[in-house]
C-alpha positions in Angstrom: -20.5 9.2 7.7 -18.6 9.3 4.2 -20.5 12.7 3.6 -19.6 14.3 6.4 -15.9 13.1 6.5 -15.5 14.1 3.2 -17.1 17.5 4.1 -14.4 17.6 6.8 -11.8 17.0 4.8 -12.5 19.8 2.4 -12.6 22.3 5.1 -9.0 21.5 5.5 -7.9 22.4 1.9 -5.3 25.8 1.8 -3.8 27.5 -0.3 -0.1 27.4 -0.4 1.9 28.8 -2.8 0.7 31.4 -5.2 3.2 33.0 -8.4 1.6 35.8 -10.5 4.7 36.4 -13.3 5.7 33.0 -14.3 8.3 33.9 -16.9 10.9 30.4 -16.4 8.5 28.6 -13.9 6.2 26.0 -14.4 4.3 25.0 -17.8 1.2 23.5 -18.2 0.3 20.1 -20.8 0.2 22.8 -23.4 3.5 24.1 -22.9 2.5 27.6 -21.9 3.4 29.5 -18.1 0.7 31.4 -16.8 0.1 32.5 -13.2 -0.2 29.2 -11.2 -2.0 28.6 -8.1 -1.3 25.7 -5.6 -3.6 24.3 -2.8 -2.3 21.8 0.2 -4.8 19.0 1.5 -3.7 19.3 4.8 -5.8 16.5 6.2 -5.4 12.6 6.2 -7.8 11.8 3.8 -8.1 11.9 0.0 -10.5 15.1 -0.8 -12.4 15.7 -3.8 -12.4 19.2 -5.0 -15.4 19.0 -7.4 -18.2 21.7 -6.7 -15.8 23.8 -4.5 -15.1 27.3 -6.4 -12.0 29.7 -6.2 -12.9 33.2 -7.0 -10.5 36.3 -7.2 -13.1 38.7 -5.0 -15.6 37.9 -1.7 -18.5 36.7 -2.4 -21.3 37.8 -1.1 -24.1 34.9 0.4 -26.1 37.1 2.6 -28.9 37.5 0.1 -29.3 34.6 -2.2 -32.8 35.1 -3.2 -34.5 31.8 -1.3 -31.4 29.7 -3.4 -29.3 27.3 -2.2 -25.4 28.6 -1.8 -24.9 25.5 -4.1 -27.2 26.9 -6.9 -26.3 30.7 -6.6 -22.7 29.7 -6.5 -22.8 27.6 -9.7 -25.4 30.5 -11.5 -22.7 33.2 -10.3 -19.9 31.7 -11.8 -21.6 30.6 -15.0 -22.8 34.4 -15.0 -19.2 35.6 -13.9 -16.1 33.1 -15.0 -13.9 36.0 -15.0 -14.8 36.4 -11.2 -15.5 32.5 -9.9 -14.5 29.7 -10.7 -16.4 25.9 -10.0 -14.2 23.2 -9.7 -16.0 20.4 -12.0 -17.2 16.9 -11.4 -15.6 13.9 -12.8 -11.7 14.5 -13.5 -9.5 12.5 -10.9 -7.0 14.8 -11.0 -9.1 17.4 -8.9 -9.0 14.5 -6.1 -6.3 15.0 -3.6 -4.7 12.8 -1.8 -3.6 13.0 1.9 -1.0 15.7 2.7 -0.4 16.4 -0.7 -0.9 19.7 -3.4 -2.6 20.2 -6.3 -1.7 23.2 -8.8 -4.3 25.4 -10.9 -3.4 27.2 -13.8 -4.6 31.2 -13.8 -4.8 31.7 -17.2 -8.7 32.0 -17.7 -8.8 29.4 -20.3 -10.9 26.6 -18.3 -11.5 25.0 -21.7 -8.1 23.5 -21.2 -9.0 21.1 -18.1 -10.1 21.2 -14.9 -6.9 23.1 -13.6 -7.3 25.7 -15.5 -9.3 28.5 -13.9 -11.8 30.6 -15.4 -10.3 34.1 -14.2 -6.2 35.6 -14.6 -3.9 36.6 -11.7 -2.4 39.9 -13.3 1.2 40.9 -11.5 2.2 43.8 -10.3 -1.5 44.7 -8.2 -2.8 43.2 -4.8 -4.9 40.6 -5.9 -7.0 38.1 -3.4 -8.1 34.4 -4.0 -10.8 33.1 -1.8 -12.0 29.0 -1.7 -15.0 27.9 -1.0 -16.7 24.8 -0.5 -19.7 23.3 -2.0 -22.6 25.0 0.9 -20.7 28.5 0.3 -18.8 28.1 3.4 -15.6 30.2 3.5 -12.9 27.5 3.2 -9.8 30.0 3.1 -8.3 33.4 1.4 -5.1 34.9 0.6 -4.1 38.1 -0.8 -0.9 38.2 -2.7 1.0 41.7 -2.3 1.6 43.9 -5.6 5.0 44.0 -4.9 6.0 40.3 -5.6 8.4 40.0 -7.9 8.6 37.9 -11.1 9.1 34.2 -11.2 8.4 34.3 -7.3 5.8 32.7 -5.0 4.4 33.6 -2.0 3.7 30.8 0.3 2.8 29.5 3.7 6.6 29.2 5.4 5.1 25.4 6.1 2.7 23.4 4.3 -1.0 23.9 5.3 0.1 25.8 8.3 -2.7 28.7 8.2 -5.5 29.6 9.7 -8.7 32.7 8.9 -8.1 35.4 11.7 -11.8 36.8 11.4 -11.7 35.6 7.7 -8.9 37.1 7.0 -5.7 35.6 6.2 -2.3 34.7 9.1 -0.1 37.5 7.4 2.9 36.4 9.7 2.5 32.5 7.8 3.2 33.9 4.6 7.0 34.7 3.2 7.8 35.2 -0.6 10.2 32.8 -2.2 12.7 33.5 -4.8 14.1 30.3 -5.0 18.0 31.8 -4.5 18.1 29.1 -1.6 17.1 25.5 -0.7 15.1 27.6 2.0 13.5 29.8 -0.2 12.8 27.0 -3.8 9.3 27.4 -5.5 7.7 24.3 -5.0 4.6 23.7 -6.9 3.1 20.9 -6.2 5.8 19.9 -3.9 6.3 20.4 0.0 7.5 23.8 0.9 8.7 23.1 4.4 7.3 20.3 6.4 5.6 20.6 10.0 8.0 19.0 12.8 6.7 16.8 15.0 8.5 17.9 18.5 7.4 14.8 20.3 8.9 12.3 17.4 12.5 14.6 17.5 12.4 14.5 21.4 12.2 11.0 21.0 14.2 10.4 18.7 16.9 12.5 21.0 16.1 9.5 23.9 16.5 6.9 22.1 17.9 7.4 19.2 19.2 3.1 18.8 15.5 2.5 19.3 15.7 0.1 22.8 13.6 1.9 24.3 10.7 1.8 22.0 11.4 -1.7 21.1 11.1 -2.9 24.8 7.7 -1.0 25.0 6.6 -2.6 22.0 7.7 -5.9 23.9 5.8 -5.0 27.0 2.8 -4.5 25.2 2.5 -8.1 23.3 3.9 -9.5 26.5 1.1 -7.8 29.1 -1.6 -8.5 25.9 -0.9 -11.9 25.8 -1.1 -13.0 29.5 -4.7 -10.9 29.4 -5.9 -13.6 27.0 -4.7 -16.2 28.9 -6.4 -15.1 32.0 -9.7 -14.4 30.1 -9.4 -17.8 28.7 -8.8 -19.8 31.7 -11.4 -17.5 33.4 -14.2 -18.5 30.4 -13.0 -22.1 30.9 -13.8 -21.9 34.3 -17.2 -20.5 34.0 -18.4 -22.6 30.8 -17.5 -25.8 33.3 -19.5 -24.2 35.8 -22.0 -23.5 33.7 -22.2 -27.1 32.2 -22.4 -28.4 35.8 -25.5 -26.1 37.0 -27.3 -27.2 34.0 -26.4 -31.5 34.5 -26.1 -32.5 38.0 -24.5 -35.6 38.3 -26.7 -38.4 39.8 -25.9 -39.1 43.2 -28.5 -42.5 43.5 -26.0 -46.3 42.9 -26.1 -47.5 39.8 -29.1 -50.3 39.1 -27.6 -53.8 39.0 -29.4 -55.4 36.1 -30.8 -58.5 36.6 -29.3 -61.6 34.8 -31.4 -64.8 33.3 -30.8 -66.7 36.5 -32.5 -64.2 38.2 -35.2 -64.3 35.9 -36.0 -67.8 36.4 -35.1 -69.0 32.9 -34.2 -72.4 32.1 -30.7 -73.0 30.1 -32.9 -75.0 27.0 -34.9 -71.5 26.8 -31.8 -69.1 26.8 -30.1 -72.5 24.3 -33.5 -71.5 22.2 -33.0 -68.2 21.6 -29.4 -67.9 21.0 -29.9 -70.7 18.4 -32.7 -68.3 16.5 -30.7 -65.1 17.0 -27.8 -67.1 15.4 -30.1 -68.3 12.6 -31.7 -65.1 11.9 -28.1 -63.3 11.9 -26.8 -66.0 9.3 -29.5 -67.1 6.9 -27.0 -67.4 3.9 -25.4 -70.4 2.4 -22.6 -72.5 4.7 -20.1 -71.8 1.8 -18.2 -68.6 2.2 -18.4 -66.3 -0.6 -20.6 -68.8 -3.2 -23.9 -68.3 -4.4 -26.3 -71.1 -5.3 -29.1 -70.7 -7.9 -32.1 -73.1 -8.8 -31.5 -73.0 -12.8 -35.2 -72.9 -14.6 -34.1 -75.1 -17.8 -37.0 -73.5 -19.4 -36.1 -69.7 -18.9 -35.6 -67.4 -21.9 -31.9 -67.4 -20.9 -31.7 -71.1 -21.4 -33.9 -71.7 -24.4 -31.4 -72.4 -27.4 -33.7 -72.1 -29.9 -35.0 -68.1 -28.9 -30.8 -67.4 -28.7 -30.7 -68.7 -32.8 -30.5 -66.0 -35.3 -32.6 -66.3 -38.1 -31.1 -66.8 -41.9 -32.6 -64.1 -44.0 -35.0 -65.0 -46.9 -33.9 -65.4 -50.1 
């Protein structure tokens, strides 16, 4: 189940915001701009990127010579870094976490960390980016126009919002961004414009105080509550059915038992054996809380002479 969520997840990872001339922009731990790449995890759960690959051209799967799409990937871009790229195990940072973006370096030096890809974005030519997962599976694409000017982006209008049109990229998501307006900022690695939910603002249009949602919260305890008090009384009912199935209660009159008059005993015989219960239950001394001993004179404990310490010898 973890395998295949996390397989879910990774089919849900776009690309964003791309900027081929980084002149002002962003730098990387080295202190250098380069191209810069960002991708959105679009879904609700933390994906890990390692063994996915970002390449700059199609690859193509349909032969792989009886190989795995895992093993030709890997051999292609070992063969070809300037082409593909593989994402590698065991960094954190190439673990995303829900609804949020993680930015790649294009400046072909993927000796520098994991965000820094193997291949360069040049500017000023149509260049294409293609992501895919671990299986070979097409995850997305984008191709960046040659006429985007420097220290722009061009990025999805809102945040993950994209999907393949025959594996081909939504041209009518993408819009470049100069960052001359709050409605046009470069973003990497923040939210570009985030996705509306129409049925929270209609909602919020109701009610905006909140009474209404408050009472339905109300309701709910309220109605979930008396269900468990039914179901309660309706188990206590059953378990005192159920008790009463399984012991019937005696209808015969109780036995009257018989006393020692009855029996035919005489009062000396009954005097008898109270006076040997009462004996037996009390065979201690009369005095309460003294013990009696029979002293032995001629015990160890009482011989003087064995209790004597001898003089040593001179």
């Amino acid at each position: 189940m973890g395998l295949f969520a996390s397989a879910q997840g990774r089919m849900e990872m776009r690309f964003n915001e791309v900027m081929t001339q980084n002149d002002s922009n962003l730098v990387d731990q080295t202190g250098h701009r380069s191209a810069w790449v960002e991708i959105f995890n679009r879904s609700y759960g933390a994906v890990g990127m390692e063994q996915m690959f970002i390449s700059n051209q199609a690859i193509d799967l349909s032969d792989l010579g009886g190989k795995k799409p895992k093993d030709y990937l890997n051999e292609y871009a070992q063969a070809h870094p300037d082409v593909l790229y593989e994402i590698p195990r065991g960094d954190v940072a190439t673990k995303v976490a829900p609804r949020t973006h993680i930015v790649f370096f294009a400046d072909g030096q993927s000796s520098l960390g994991a965000l820094h890809l193997s291949f360069k974005i040049l500017p000023g030519q149509e260049s294409n980016l293609y992501l895919y997962d671990v299986n070979g599976d097409l995850v997305d694409m984008v191709t960046i126009p040659a006429s985007l000017p420097a220290n722009s982006t061009f990025a999805l209008k809102a945040d993950g919002q994209s999907e393949l049109i025959d594996g081909k990229m939504n041209a009518s998501a993408w819009g470049i961004r100069d960052g001359a307006t709050d409605a046009t900022a470069i973003t990497p690695g923040k939210y570009n414009v985030g996705v509306v939910n129409e049925n929270i603002e209609k909602f919020a249009e109701k009610d905006p105080h909140g009474y209404i949602i408050s009472l339905v919260a109300m309701g709910i305890v309220f109605c979930a509550l008396l269900m468990l008090a039914i179901l309660f009384y309706l188990f206590g009912k059953a378990n005192k059915a159920a008790n009463k199935d399984e012991n019937p209660a005696s209808t015969e009159p109780a036995k009257v038992v018989d006393t020692p008059a009855a029996t035919g005993a005489s009062d000396e015989a009954i005097a008898a054996i109270c006076m040997a219960l009462f004996q037996h239950f009390n065979a201690h001394d009369e005095e309460s809380g003294v013990l009696t001993f029979d002293r032995n004179p001629h015990t160890a404990w009482s011989d003087k002479s064995g209790l004597m310490r001898q003089l040593p010898r001179k």
